[in-house]
N, C-alpha and C positions, 0 to 999 in steps of 0.2 A: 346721508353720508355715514351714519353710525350704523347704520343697518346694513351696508356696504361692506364694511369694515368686520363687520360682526359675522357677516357670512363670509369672506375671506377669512378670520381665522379659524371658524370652523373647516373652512376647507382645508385650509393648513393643519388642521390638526386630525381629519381622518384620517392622512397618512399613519400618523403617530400613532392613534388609537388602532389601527390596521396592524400595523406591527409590531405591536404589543402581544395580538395573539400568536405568538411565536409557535413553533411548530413544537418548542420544550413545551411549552403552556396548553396548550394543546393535547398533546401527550398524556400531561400534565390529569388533564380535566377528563382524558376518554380513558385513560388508566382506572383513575377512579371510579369513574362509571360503571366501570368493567367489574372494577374489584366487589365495590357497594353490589351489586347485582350481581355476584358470582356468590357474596355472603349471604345474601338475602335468600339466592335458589339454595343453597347448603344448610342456613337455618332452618329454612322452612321443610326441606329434604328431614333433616333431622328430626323439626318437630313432629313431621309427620310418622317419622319413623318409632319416635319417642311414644305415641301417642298408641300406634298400633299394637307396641310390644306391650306397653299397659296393659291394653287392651284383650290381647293372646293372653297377657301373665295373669288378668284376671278371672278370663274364662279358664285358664289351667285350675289355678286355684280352687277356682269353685267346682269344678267338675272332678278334681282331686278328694278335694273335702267330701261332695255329695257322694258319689260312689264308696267313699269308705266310710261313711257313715249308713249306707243302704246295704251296706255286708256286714257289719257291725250286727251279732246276734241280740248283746240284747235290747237293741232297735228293732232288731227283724220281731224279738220275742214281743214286746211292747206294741208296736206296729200290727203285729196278725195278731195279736186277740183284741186290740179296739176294733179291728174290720171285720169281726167276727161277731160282736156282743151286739146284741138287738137294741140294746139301751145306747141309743147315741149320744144321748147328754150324760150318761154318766160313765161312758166308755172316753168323750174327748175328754173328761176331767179329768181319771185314774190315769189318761196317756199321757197327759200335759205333765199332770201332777211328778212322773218318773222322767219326762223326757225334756221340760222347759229347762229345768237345773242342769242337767247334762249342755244342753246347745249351751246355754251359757256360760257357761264352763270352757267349752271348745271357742266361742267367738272371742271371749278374754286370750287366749290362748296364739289365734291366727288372724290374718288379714282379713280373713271373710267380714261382713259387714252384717249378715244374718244367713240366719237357715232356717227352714221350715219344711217341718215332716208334717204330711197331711194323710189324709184319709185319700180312696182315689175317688172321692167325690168333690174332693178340695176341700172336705173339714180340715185345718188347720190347728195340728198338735202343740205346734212350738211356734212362734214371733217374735219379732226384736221388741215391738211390741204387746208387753203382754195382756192390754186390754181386746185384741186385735185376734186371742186364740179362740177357735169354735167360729171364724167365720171364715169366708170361700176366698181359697187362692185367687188370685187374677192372674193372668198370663197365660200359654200354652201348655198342655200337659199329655194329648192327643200322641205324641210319638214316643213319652216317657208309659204310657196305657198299654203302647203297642211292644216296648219292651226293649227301646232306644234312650241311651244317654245322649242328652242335646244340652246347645246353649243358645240363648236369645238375650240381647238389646232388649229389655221391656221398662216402661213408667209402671212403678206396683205402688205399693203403699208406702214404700220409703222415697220414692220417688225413681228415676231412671236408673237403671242398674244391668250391669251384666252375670248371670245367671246362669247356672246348670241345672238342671231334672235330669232327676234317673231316676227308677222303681226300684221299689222294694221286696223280694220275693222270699213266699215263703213255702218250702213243700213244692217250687217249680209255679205258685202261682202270684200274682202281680198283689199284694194286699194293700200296699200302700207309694207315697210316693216322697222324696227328699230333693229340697230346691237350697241350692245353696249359691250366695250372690255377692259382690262386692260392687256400689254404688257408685255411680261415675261421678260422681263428689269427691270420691276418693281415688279415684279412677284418677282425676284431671289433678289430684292436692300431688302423687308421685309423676303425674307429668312436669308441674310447675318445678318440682325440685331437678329434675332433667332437665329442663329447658334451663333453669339459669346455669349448669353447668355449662350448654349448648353455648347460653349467651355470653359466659365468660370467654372462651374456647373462640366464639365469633371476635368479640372484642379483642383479643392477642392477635389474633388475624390480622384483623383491619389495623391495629395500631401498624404490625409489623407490615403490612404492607403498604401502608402511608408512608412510612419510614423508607422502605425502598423505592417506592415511586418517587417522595424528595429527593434523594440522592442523586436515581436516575436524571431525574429534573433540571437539578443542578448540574450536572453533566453535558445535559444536551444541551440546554443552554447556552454554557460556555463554551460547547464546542460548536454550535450552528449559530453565536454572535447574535442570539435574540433572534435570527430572522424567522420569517414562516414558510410554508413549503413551499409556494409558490417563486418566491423570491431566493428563494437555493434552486430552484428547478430553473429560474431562469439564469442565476447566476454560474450553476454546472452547464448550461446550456454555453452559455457566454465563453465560459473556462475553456470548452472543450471545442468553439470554433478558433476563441482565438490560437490554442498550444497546438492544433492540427494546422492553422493555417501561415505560424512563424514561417521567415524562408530561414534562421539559424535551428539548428538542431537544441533541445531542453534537455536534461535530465538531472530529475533528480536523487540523489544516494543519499539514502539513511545510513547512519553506521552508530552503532548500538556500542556500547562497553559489553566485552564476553562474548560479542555475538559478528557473523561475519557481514560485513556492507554491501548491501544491494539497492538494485533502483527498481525506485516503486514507482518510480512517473517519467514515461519518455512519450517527446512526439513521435510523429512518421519521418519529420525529416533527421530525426536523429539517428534512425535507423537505416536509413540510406544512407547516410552519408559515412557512416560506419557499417555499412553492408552487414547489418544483422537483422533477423525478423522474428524475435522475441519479443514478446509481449510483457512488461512489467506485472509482478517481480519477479527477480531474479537477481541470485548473487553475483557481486562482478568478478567474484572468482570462479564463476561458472566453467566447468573445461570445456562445454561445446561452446564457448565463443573465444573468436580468435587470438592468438596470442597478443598482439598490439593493441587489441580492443582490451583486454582484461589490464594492461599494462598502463595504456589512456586511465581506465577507471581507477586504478588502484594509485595512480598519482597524487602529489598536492601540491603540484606550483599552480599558484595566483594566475597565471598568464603562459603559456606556450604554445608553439605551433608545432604540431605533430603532424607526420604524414600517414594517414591510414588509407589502404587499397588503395593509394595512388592519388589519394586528394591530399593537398594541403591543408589543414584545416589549425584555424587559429582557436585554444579553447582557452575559455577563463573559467575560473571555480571562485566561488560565493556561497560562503554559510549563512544558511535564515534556519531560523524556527518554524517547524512544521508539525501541527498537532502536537504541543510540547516536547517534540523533539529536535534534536539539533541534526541538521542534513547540510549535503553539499547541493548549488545546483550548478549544473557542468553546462555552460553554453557553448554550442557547435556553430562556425564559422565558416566555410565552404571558401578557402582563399587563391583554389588553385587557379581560374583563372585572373585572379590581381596578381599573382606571382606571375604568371605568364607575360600578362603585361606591363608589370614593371619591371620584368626580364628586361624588353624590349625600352622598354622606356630607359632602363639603365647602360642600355646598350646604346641611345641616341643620347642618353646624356652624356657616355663616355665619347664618342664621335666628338660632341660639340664642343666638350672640353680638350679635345685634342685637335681640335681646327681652332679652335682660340689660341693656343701653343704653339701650333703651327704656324698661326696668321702672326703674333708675336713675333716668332724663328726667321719669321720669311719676312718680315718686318726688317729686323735686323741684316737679314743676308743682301738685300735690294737694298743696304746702306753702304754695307760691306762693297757691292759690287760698284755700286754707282761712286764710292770713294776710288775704286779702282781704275773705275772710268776715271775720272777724274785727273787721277797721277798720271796716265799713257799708260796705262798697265791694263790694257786690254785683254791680252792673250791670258794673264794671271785671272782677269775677271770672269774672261768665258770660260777657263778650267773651273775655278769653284760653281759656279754656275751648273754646269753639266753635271759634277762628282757629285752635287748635292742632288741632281734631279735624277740621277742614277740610283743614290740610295733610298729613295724613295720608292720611286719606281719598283727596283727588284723588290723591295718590303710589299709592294700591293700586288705585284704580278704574283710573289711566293702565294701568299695569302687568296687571295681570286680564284687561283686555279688552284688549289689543293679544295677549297670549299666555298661550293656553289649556291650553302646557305644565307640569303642575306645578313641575316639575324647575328649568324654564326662568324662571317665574314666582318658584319661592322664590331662587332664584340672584340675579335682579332685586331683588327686596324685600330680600333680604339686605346685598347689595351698596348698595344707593340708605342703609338704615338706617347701613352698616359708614360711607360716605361721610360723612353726617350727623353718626356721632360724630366723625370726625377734619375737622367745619368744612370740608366738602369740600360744595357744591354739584352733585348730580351731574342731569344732563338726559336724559330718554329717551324715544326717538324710533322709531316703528318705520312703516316702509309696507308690511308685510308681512300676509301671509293670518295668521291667527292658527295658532298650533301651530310645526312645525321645520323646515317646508316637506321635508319626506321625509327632514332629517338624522337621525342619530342625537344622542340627547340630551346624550349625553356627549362628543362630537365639538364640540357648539356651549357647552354649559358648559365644555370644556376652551381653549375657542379664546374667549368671552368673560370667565369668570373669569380667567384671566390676566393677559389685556387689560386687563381691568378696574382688579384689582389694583395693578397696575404705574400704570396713569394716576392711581390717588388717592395713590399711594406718592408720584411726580412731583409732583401737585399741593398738597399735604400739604405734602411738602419747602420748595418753595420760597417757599408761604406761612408756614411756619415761619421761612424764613431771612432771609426781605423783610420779614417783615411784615403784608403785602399779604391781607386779607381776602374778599378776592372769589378764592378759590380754588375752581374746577369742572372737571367732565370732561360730556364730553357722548358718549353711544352713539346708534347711529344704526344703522335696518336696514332696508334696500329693496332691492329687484330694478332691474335694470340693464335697458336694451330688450332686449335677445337672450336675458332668463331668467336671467341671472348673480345669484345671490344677493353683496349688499353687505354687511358689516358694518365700522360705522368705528367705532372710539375715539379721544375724543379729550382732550387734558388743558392744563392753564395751569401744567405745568412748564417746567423749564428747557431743555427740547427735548433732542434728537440730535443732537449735531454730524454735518453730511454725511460722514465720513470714517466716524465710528463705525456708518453706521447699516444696514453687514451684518455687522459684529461684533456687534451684540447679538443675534442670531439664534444663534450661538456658544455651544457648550454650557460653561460654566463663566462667561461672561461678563456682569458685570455692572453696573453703574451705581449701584446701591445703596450707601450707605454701609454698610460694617461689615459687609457681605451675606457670607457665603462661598458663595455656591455660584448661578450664572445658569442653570436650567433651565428658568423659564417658559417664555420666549418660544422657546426651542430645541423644548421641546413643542408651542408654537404653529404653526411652521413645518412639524413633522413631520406633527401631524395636517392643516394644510391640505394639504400636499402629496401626503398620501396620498389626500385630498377631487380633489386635479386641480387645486388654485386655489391663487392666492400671496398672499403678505404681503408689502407693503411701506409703511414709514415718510418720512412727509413732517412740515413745519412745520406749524403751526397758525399762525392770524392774529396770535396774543399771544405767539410763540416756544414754543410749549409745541410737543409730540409730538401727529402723528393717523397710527394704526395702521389700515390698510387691509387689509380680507379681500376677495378675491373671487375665489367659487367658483363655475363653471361650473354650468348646470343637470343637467348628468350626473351630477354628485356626490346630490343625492337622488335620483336615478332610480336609481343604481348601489345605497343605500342601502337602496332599498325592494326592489330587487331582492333 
């Protein structure tokens, strides 16, 4: 059991240990790899470089020195009469004797490490050491014979050394020869002082970029949440089916203090549904995108439903934190067709509340008649009888035959019945081809439901508050000469004061008592507008409100299209 146990929390804990090496850490470790082995080829570049110019600066040196010590007369003079006197042991003495004091004189003086002027048999006039004078150069001297200054790499009796030969001539002929060297003991003593500069110069380096890879470090870090790459690649993978495959539209807007707001992250369905095919980013005060789209974006209510290219689209705005900045994100809602059908739904509910009224009405009139029975007052029972099935009657005959839309026709009946209960007289008028003339149905129920609404609320009220019994609204619908569809409402309320009357177009604004919330008519303005045609508000004869629609003939042509 314990060994069970013990290998279940190992297992549990490779995760943990897994994503540890975070892709910052990571980073982190190949950073420095890099760095460590970019110092190391640049130390080692240098040293090497270090090492060569010693190396050049010492063969200068000596081949500097040598040559002008082999033009130097009275070397040349010294020099050609020992290679001339028969007497060789008492010729290297008299040379040494004039010319050991001079070299040592000049090696106190320069870098050189030694010089030796010799005979060109390699007797040896001068040495560093001077037990060492009168016996045979070692080294090359073969191209210095021939009447060439050289330098060579050689091990001689001070040990390895870098070295020039040149000859000595005197009279045009070769008499002697001058080797002047500095020992790669000292060679390597001004590389070490090079190289710790090198190595200081390294170290600043590597500190400083220690320093900037922790920072970096700390950075990515915090910005990739510890994870490692695998687990952001599966997690951008993740990201980018689920924001491509939402059916609501995303977007979201940075907006910077000083600077203008743009969206740096939108889906696909964001872009259809706002008919744009830009590609994040981009300003939303861009001028190639449409005027209602930069309008949407440049908003900030929490919640509204705007109508773009013809969708209704419900959007909400939410601020998160995004990469320590503060953004909006804009969610897109595609509502047009639940408006549609709650058009329609509004339309059967107004029907069913006006057959409950009716069924009520009619309740009461089959009390009314059957008392009439009652009394012998027949001929008075079937007169109300009839007048009331007359006025009913011509209300659906009017209605039926002016419009052959159902949609449009129960909206009517509903509304003329809703009217009815609330002692509202309502009149309806149409010059129109029967049917929507190419709108949609739900475009014209949202734009006179409303309307409608709103004028019996008006008129309702202030027959309520007056008194005043002769409360009505009148609808009206005909085409204009140029093919402009008409629609007016119009009511025997208390009117629109002129100041108020593009504030109720305003979404939250309203006139109602006790109302909290004005969205009709802010939906009325939307969908005409998205029709091409406007709404505006004037007096009626009796101070009441008459609401004016008109919409362009391209509005059903656009429709049917």
């Amino acid at each position: 059991m314990r060994r069970d146990e013990a290998d279940q929390d190992a297992a549990e804990a490779a995760p943990i240990r897994e994503r540890r090496r975070s892709i910052a850490r990571r980073f982190l470790i190949e950073l420095g790899l890099v760095l460590l082995a970019g110092v190391a080829v640049v130390f080692v570049g240098l040293a090497w470089d270090a090492h060569q110019t010693a190396n050049a600066r010492a063969a200068d040196t000596s081949t500097e020195l040598a040559t002008t010590l082999a033009i130097d007369p009275s070397v040349i003079e010294v020099v050609a009469a020992a290679h001339a006197d028969p007497d060789r042991d008492g010729s290297v003495a008299r040379a040494s004797a004039v010319l050991q004091p001079y070299v040592e004189g000049i090696l106190r003086a320069t870098d050189v490490d030694y010089v030796t002027i010799m005979d060109t048999d390699r007797t040896r006039y001068t040495h560093a050491d001077p037990s060492r004078i009168g016996g045979r150069f070692l080294g090359t001297i073969d191209p210095a014979l021939d009447g060439e200054t050289f330098t060579e790499v050689y091990e001689g009796t001070l040990g390895p050394s870098v070295r020039a030969v040149t000859p000595v001539r005197a009279d045009g002929e070769i008499v002697g020869l001058v080797s002047a060297g500095v020992t790669l003991q000292s060679v390597t003593a001004s590389i070490l002082t090079r190289l710790q500069l090198v190595g200081l110069f390294t170290v600043v380096v590597i500190g400083l970029g220690a320093a900037a890879a922790w920072m970096l470090f700390r950075r990515l870090e915090r910005v990739t949440d510890g994870r490692d790459a695998d687990e952001l690649a599966r997690l951008f993978a993740a990201h980018e089916v689920v924001l491509h495959s939402l059916e609501e539209g995303l977007m979201l807007i940075e907006r910077r203090a000083g600077a203008s707001a743009r969206v740096v992250l939108a889906n696909d369905q964001a872009g259809r549904l706002l008919g744009i095919d830009r590609s994040p980013p981009f300003a939303v005060d861009d001028p190639a995108l449409p005027a209602e789209v930069r309008e949407l974006l440049a908003a900030s209510d929490d919640e509204a439903v705007e109508r773009i290219g013809g969708r209704d689209l419900l959007v909400a705005r939410s601020v998160a934190e995004a990469a320590g900045r503060e953004a909006q994100i804009l969610t897109l809602r595609d509502r047009t067709e639940l408006r549609r059908v709650t058009g329609e739904l509004s339309s059967v509910t107004t029907i069913s509340d006006a057959l409950r009224a009716q069924a009520h009405e009619f309740d009461n009139r089959l009390h009314t008649i059957a008392t009439l029975i009652e009394l012998g007052q027949s001929d008075e029972a079937l007169k109300f009888a009839a007048s009331e099935r007359a006025l009913g009657q011509r209300l659906a005959d009017r209605v039926l035959h002016a419009v052959d839309e159902p949609v449009i026709a129960a909206l009517m009946l509903g509304k003329a019945a809703q009217a009815h209960e609330r002692a509202v007289e309502m009149h309806f008028e149409t010059h129109l081809a029967p049917g929507t003339q190419g709108l949609p149905p739900a475009d014209v129920v949202t734009i006179l439901g409303n309307l409608i609404d709103n004028a019996i609320d008006a008129a309702s009220a202030r027959a309520a508050r007056t008194g005043d019994l002769d409360a009505w609204i009148e609808v009206y619908l005909s085409s204009s000469d140029d093919g402009s569809l008409v629609f007016q409402v119009s009511d025997s309320g208390d009117g629109i004061a002129p100041g108020d009357r593009e504030r109720v177009f305003e979404r939250g604004v309203t006139s109602k008592s006790g109302a909290a919330h004005g969205h009709g008519l802010t939906l009325v303005r939307q969908v005409v507008t998205g029709l091409g045609g406007t709404v505006e508000v004037t007096e009626a004869p009796g101070g009441g409100a008459v609401f004016t629609v008109l919409l362009p003939e391209s509005a059903a042509e656009g429709s049917d299209a």
